[in-house]
Backbone as JSON Lines, residues from 0, in Angstrom:
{"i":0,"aa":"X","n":[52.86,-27.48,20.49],"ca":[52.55,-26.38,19.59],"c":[53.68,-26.2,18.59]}
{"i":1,"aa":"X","n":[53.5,-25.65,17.73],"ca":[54.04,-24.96,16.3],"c":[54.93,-23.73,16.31]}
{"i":2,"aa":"X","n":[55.87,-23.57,16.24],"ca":[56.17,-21.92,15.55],"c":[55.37,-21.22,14.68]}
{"i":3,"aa":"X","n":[54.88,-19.53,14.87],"ca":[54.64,-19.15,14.44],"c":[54.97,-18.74,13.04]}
{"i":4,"aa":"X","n":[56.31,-19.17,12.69],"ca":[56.95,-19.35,11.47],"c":[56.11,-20.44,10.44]}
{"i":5,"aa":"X","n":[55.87,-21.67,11.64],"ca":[55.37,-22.99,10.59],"c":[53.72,-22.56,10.27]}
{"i":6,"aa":"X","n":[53.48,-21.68,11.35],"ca":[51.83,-21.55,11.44],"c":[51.29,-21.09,10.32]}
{"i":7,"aa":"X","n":[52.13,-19.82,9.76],"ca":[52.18,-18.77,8.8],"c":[52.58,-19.73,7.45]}
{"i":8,"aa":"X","n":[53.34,-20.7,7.21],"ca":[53.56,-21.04,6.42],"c":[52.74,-22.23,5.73]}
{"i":9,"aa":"X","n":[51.99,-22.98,6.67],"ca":[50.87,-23.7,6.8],"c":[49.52,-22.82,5.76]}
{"i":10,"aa":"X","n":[49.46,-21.31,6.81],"ca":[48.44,-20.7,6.84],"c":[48.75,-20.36,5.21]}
{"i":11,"aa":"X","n":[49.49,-20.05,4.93],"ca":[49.5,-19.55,3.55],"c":[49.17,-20.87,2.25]}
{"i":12,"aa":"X","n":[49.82,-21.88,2.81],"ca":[49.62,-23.55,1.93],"c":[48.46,-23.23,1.51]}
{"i":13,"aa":"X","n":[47.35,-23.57,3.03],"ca":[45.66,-23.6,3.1],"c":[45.18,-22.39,1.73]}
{"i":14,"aa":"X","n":[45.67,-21.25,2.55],"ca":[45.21,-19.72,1.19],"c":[45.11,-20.31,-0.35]}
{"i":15,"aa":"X","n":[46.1,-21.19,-0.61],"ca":[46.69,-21.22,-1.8],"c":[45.55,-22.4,-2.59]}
{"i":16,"aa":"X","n":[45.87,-23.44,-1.75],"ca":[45.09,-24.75,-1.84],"c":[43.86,-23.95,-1.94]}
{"i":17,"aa":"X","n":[42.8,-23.4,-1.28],"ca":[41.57,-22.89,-1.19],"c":[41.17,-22.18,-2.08]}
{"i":18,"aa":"X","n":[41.99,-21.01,-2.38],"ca":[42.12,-20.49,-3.76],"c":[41.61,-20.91,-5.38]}
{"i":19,"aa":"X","n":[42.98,-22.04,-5.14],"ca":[42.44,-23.02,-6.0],"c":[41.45,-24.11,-6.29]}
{"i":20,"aa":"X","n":[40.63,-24.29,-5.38],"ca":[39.14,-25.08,-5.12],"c":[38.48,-23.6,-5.72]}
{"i":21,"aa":"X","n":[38.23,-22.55,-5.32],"ca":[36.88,-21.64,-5.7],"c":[37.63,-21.34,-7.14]}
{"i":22,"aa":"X","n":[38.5,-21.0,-7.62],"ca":[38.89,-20.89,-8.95],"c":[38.27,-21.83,-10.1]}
{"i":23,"aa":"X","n":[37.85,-23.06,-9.05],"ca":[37.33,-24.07,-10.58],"c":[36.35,-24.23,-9.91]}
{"i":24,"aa":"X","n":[35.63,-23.31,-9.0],"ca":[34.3,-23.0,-8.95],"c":[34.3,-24.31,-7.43]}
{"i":25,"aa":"X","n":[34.9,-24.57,-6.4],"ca":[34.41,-25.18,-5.84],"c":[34.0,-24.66,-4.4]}
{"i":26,"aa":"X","n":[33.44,-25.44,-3.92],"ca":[33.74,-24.67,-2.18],"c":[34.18,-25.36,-0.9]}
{"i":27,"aa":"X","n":[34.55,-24.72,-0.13],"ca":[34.92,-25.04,0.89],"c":[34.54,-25.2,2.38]}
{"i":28,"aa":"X","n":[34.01,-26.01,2.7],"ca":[32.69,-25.98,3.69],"c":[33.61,-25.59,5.22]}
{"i":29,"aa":"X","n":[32.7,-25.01,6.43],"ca":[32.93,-24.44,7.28],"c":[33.74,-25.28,8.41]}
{"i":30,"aa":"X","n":[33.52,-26.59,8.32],"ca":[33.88,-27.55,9.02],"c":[35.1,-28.39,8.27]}
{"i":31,"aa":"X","n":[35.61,-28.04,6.79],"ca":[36.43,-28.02,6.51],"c":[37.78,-27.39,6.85]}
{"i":32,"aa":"X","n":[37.11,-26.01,7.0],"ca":[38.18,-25.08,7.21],"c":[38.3,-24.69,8.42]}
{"i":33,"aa":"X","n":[37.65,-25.4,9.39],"ca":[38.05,-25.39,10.82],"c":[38.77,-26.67,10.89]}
{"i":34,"aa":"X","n":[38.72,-27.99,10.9],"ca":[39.94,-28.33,10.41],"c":[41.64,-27.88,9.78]}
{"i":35,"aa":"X","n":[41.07,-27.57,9.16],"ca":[42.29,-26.3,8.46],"c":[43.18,-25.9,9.24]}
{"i":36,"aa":"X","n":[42.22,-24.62,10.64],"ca":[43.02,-24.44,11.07],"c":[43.47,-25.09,12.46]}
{"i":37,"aa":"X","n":[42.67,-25.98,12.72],"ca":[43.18,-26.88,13.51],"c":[45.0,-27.66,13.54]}
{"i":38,"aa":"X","n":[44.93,-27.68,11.76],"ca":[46.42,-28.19,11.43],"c":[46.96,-27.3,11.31]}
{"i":39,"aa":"X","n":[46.88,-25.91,11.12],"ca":[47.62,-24.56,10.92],"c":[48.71,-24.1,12.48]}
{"i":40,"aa":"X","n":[47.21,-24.51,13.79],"ca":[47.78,-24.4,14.87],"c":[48.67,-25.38,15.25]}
{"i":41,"aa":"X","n":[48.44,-26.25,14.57],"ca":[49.49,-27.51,14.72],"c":[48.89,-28.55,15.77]}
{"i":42,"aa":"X","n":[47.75,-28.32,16.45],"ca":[46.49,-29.2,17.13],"c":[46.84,-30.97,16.43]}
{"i":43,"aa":"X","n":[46.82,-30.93,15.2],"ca":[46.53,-31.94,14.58],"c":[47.26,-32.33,13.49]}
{"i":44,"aa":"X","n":[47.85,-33.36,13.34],"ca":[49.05,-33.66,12.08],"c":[48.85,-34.06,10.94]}
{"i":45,"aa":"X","n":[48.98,-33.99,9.98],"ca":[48.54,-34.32,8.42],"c":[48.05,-35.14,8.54]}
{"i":46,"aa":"X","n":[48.83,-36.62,8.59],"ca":[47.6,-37.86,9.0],"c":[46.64,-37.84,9.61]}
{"i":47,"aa":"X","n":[46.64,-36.96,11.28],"ca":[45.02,-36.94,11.73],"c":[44.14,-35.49,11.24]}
{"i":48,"aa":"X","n":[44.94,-35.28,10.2],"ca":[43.65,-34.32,9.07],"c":[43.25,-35.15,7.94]}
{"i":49,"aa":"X","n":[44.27,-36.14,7.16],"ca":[43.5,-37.06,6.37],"c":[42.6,-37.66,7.04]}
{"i":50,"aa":"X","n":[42.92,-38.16,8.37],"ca":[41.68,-39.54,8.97],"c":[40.68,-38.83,9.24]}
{"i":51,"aa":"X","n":[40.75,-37.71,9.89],"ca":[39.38,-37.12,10.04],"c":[38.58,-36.34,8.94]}
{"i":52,"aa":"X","n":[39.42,-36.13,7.66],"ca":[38.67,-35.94,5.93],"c":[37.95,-37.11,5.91]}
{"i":53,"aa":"X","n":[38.71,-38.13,5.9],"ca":[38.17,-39.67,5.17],"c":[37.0,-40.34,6.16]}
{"i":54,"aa":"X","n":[36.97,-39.81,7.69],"ca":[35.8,-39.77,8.34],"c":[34.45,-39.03,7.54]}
{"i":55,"aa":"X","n":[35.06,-37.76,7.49],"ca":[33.75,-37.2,7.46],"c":[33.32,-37.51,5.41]}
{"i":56,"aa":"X","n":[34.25,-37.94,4.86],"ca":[33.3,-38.61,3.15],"c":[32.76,-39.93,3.53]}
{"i":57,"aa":"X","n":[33.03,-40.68,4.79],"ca":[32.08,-42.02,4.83],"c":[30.99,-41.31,5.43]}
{"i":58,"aa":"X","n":[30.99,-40.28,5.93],"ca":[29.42,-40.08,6.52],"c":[28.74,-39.26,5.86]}
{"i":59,"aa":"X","n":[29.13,-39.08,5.38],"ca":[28.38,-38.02,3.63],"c":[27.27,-39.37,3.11]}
């Protein structure tokens, strides 16, 4: 697990990043952002949040 320090600081990245997707009108799907916080809790490390992004656009 993570510090709640890194969690919060994560958590705020995501806010920011997300933010900026609906600002130019985009969205953010539900299974996206459970991911999200999957890496927020620290469950899962940047690389296995890219591999499992780049999973789920080959099955699109």
């Amino acid at each position: 697990m993570i510090s709640e320090e890194e969690q919060n600081r994560r958590r705020e990245s995501w806010r920011q990043a997300n933010a900026s997707v609906r600002i130019e009108g985009g969205t953010i799907s539900e299974e996206y952002q459970a991911l999200q916080e999957r890496h927020i809790r620290g469950e899962i490390s940047r690389a296995a949040l890219r591999a499992e992004l780049d999973e789920m656009d080959r099955m699109r």
